[in-house]
LUMVO-375522 format. One line per field, with one value per residue (C-alpha): residue number from 1; residue in three letters; x, y, z. Coordinates in nm, 3 decimals. Layout:
num <- c(NUM_...)
residuo <- c(ALA_...)
x <- c(X_...)
y <- c(Y_...)
z <- c(Z_...)
END
This chain:
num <- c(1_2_3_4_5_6_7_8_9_10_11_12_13_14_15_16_17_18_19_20_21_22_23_24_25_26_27_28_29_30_31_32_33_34_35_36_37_38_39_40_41_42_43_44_45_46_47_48_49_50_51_52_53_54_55_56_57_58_59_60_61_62_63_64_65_66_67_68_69_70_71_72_73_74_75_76_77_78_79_80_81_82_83_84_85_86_87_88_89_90_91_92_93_94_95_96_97_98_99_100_101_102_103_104_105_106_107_108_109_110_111_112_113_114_115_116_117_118_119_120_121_122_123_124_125_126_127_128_129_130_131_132_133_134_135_136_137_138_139_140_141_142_143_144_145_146_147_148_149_150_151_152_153_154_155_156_157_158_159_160_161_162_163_164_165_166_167_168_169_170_171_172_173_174_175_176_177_178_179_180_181_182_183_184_185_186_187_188_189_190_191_192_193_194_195_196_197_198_199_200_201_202_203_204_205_206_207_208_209_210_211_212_213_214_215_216_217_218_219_220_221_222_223_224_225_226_227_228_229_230_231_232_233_234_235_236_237_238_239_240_241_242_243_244_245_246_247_248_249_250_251_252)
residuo <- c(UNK_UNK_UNK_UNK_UNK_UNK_UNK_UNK_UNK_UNK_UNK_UNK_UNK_UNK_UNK_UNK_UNK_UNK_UNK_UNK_UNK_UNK_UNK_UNK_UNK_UNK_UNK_UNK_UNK_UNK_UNK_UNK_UNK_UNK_UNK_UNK_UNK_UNK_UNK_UNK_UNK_UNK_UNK_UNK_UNK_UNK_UNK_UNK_UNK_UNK_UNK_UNK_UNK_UNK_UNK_UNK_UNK_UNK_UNK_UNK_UNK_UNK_UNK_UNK_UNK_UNK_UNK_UNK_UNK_UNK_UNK_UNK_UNK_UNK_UNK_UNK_UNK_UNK_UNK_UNK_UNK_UNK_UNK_UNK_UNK_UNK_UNK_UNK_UNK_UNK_UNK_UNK_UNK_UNK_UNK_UNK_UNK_UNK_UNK_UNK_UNK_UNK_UNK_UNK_UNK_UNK_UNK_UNK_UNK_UNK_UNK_UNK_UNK_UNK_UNK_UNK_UNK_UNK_UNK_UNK_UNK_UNK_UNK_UNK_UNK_UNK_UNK_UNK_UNK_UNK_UNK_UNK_UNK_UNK_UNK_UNK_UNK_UNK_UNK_UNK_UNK_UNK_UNK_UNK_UNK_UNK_UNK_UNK_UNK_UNK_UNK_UNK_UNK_UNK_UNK_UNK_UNK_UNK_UNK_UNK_UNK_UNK_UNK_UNK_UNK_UNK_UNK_UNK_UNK_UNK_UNK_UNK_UNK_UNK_UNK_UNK_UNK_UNK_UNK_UNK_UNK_UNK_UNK_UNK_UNK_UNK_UNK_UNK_UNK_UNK_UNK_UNK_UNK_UNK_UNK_UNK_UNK_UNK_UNK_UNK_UNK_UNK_UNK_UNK_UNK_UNK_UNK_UNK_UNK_UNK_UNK_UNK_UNK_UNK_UNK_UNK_UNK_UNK_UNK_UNK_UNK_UNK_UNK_UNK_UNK_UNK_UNK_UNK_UNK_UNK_UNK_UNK_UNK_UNK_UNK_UNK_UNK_UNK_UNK_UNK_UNK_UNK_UNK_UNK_UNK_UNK_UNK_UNK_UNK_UNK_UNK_UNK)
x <- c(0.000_0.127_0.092_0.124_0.371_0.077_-0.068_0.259_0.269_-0.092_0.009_0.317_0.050_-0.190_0.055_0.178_-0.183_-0.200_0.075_-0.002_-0.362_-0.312_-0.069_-0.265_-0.635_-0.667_-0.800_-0.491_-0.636_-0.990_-0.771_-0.513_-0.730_-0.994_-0.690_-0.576_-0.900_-0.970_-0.678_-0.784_-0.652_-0.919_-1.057_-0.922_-0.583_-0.587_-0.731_-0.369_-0.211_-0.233_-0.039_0.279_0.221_0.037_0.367_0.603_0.400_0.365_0.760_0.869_0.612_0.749_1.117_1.013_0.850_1.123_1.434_1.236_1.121_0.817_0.549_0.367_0.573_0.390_0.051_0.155_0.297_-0.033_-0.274_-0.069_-0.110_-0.491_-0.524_-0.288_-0.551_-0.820_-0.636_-0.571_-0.951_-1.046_-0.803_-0.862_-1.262_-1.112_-0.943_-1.251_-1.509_-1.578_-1.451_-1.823_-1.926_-1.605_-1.643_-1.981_-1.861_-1.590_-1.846_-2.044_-1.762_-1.617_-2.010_-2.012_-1.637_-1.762_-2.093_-1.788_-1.590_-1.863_-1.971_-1.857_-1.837_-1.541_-1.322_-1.417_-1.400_-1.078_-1.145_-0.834_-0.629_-0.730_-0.595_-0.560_-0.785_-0.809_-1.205_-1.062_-0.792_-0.968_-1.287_-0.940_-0.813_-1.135_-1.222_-0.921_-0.958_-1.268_-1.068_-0.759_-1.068_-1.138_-0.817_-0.739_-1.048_-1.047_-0.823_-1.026_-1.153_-0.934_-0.877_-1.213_-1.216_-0.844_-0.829_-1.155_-1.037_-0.744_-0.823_-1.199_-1.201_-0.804_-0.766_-0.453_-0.414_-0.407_-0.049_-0.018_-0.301_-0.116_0.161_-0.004_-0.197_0.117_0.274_-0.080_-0.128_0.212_0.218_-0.151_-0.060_0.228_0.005_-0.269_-0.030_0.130_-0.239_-0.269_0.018_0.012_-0.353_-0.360_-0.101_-0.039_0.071_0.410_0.573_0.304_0.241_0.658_0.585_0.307_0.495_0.750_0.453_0.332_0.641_0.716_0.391_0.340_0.738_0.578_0.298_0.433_0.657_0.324_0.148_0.003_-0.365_-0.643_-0.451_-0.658_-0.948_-0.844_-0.746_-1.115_-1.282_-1.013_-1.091_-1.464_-1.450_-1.199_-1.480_-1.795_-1.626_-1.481_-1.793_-1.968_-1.709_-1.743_-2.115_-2.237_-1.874_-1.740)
y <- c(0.000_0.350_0.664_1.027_1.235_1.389_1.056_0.940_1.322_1.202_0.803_0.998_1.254_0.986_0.800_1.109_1.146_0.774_0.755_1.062_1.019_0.663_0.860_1.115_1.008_0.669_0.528_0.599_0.296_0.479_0.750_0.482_0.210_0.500_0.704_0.394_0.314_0.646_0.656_0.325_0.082_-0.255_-0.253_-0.621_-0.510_-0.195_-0.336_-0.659_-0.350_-0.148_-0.450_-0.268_0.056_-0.072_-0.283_-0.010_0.157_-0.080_-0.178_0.157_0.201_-0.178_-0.093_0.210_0.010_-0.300_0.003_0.090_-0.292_-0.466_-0.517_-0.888_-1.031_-1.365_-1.239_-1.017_-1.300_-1.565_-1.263_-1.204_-1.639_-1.584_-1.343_-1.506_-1.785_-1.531_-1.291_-1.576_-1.630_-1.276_-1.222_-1.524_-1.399_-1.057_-1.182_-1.364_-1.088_-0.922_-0.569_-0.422_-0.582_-0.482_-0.118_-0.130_-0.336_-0.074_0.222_0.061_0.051_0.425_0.493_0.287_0.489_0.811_0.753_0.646_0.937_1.184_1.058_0.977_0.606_0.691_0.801_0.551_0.565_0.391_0.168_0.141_-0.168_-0.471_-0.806_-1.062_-1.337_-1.669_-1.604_-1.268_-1.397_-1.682_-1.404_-1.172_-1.488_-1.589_-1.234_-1.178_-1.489_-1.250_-0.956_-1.115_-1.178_-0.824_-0.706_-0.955_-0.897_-0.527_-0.389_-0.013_0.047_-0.210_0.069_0.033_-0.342_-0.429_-0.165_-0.202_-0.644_-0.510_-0.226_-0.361_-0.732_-0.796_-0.572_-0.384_-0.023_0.239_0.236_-0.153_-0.163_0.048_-0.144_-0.498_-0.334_-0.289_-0.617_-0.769_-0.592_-0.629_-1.011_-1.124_-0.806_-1.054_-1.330_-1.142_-1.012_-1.369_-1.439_-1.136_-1.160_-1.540_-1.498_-1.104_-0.933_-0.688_-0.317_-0.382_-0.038_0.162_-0.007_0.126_0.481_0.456_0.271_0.542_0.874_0.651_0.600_0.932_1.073_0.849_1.047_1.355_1.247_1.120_1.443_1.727_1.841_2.122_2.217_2.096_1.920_1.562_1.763_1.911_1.620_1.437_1.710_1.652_1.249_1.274_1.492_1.281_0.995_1.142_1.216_0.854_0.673_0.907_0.794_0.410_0.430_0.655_0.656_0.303)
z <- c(0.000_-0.119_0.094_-0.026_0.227_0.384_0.488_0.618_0.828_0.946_1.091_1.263_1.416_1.506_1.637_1.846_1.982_2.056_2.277_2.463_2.504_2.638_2.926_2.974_2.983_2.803_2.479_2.211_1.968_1.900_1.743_1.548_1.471_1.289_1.104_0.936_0.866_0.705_0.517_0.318_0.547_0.537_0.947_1.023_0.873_1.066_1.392_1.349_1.241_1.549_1.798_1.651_1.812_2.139_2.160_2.150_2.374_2.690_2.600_2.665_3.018_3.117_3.061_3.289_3.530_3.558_3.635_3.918_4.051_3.981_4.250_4.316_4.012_4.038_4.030_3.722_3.519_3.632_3.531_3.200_3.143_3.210_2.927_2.648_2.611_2.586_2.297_2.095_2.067_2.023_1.741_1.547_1.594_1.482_1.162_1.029_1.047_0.721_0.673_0.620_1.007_1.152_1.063_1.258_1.536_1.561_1.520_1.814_2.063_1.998_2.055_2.406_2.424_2.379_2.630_2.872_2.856_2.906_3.196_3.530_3.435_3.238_3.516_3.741_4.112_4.256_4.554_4.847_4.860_5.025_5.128_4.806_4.916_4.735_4.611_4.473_4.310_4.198_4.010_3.921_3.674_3.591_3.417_3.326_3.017_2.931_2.930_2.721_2.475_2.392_2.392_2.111_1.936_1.961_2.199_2.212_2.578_2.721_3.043_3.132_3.176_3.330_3.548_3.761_3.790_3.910_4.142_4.233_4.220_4.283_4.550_4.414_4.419_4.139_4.111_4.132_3.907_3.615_3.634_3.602_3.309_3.103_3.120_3.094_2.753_2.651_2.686_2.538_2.252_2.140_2.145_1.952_1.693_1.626_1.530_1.341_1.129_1.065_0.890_0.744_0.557_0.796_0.709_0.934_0.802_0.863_1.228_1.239_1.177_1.417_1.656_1.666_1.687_1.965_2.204_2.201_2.185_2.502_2.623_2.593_2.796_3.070_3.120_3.032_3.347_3.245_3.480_3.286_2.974_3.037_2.976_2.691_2.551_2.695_2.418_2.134_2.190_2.209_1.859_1.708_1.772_1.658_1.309_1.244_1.409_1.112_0.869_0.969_0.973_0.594_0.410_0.460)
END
């Protein structure tokens, strides 16, 4: 697939946005997966396409995250062994659906997405740690097969199912939480993208250039601060939505 220079400018910008918008308020693939999508990119091509960046990504947070030591290793890697099973399904359900039903499967989760982020359900409300008992470890692994599932199907919105098993069900706190969330996604993402690009003929060069927007866009997020920037960003994402949902629904 050829690009014009301008298209290339836009996977580097959406890859920018990806990155920083998964630091700084969550949900970088419903800007990705749609760009590629809009630029001519077939949906189950662009949806395999889209590991690369979410790879580069959770590398760059885990490489982070191992320098400064890594809390309840065990449960991380058992959690991570839970999910593997689960993304292996939901991509090999991902690379069979037709472009014309993933487009409206797609459309349909930006849409629950979107209802998300305007409302208080999208921010969540944290609960304090608690002890790790067995029954909540046992419901923590249990969910998180389900979980693995969507994130190999789809991968969009996967903040607002790992973190509440983490910080609800499991026990751990926001902190621990974030942390098991990147090696989680990391690990099942390699699974998924084994899947991926074993049945599609995945764009790998273009999931390169937005690999690269996305680690540093996800750099520059991690180091802005600036009062009232997630907001910001909330209003830029909800737009950003509206307009591909339209595109996915009346020009696909």
């Amino acid at each position: 697939m050829e690009l014009a220079l301008w298209e290339i400018g836009v996977l580097i910008l959406a890859g920018l946005a990806g990155g920083f918008i998964n630091v700084m308020a969550g949900g970088g693939s419903v800007i990705t997966v749609p760009v590629m999508i809009f630029l001519g990119v077939p949906g189950p091509i662009a949806n395999g396409t889209n590991r690369l960046p979410i790879l580069a990504h959770n590398i760059s947070a885990a490489l982070t995250y191992i320098r400064h030591g890594l809390p309840r290793s065990g449960l991380i890697l058992s959690l991570s062994l839970c999910a593997v099973p689960g993304a292996v399904a939901g991509a090999l359900v991902g690379v069979r659906l037709p472009v014309e039903t993933f487009n409206l499967v797609l459309a349909a989760v930006m849409g629950v997405v979107l209802i998300l982020m305007l409302s208080d359900a999208g921010r969540g409300h944290a609960v304090a740690a608690t002890p790790l008992t067995p029954r909540r470890r046992l419901w923590g692994h249990a969910l998180m097969v389900a979980a693995g599932f969507w994130g190999g199907f789809i991968q969009i919105g996967m903040g607002f199912i790992l973190l509440p098993i983490l910080n609800r069900v499991l026990g751990l706190d926001l902190v621990a939480a974030n942390i098991h969330k990147v090696f989680i996604i990391l690990l099942y993402t390699l699974s998924a993208l084994w899947v991926f690009g074993s049945q599609l003929e995945l764009l790998w060069w273009i999931g390169a250039v937005m690999a690269l927007g996305n680690a540093v866009g996800g750099w520059l997020g991690a180091r802005l601060t600036l009062e009232g920037g997630e907001r910001v960003i909330r209003w830029v994402v909800v737009f950003s939505i509206a307009c591909m949902m339209m595109k996915l629904i009346w020009f696909s």
